[in-house]
C-alpha positions as CSV (number, residue, x, y, z in Angstrom):
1,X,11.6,277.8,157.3
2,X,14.0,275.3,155.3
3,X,16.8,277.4,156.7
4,X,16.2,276.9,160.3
5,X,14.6,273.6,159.9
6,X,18.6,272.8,158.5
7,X,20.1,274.6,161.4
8,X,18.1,272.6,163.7
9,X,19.4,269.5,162.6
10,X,22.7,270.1,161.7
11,X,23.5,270.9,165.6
12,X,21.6,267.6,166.3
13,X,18.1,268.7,167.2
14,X,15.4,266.7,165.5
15,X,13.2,269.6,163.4
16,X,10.6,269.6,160.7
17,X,8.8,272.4,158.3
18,X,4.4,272.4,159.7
19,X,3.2,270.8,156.3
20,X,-0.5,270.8,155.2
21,X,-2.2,267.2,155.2
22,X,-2.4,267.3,151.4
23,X,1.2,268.2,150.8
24,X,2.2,265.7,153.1
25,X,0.3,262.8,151.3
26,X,2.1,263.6,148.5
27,X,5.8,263.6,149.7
28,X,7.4,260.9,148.0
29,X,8.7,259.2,150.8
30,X,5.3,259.3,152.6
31,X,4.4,257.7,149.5
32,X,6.6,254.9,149.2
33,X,6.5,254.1,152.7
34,X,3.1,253.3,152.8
35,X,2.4,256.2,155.0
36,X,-0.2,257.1,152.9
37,X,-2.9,254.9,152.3
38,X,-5.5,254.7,149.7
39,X,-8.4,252.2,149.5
40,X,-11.7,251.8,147.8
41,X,-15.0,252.3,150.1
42,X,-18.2,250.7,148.6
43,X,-19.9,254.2,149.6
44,X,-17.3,257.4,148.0
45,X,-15.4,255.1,146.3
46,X,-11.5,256.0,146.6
47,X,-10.2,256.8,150.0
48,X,-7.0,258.5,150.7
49,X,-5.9,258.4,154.6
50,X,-2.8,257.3,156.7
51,X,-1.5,254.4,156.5
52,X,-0.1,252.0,159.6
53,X,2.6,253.5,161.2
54,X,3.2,250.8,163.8
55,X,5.9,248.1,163.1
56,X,6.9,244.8,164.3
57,X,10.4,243.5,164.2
58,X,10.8,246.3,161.3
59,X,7.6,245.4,159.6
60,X,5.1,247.4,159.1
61,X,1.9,245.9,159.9
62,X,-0.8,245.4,157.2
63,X,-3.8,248.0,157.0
64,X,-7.3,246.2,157.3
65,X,-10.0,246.5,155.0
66,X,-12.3,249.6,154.4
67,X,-15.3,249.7,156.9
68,X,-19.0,249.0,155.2
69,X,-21.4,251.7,156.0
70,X,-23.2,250.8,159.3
71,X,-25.0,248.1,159.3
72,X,-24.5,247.0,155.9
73,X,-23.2,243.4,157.0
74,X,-25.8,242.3,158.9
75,X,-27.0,239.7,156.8
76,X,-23.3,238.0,156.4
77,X,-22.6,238.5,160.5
78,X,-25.9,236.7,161.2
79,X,-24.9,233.7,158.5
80,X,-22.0,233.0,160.3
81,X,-23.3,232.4,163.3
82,X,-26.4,230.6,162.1
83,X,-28.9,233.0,162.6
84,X,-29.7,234.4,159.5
85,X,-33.0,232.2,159.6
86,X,-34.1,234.8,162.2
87,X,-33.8,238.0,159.7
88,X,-37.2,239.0,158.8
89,X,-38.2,238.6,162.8
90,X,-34.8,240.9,164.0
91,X,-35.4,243.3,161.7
92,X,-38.9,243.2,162.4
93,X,-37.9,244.0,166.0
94,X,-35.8,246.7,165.1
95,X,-32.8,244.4,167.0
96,X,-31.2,244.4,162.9
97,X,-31.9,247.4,160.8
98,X,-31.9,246.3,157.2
99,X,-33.5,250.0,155.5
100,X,-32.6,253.6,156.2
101,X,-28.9,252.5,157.5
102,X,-27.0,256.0,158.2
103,X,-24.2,256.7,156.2
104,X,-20.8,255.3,157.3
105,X,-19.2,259.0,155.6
106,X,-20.5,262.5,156.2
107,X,-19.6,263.9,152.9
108,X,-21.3,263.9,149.9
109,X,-20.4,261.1,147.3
């Protein structure tokens, strides 16, 4: 495959070996580039995923935070706006679920 991969290029045509996610995450340049992306979720733990590829005036932009699990922010979304007096009577209502929130991942932790 490295063989015709180097043919490829050598007469100008843009080519590249099929890697396996895994493998990929680890090339060094995906690495340093920030292609990779690792960040800690309040619900596994350590997450490994790709990183932002887009990039502005050369800059890559910045990844955002980890997602909470569904849910899970309720509480500090209804602070905010000045609701959070109304808590007991949402959830109550079923309009906020507090308990029993599904799981933001599908795999075991």
């Amino acid at each position: 495959m490295e063989r015709w991969v180097g043919e490829l290029r050598a007469v100008g045509i843009g080519a590249h070996a099929v890697v396996a996610l895994p493998e990929l995450f680890d090339d060094p340049y995906v690495v340093s580039t920030g292609l990779r992306l690792e960040q800690e979720s309040n619900e596994v733990g350590r997450v490994t995923m790709p990183g932002p590829v887009v990039t502005v005036d050369g800059r890559r932009l910045a990844p955002g935070k980890v997602a909470n699990a569904p849910g899970s922010d309720a509480v500090e979304v209804l602070a905010r706006i000045q609701r959070d007096h109304e808590l007991a009577k949402l959830a109550a209502t079923w309009v906020v679920q507090l308990e029993g929130l599904p799981r933001g991942w599908p795999y075991p932790s």
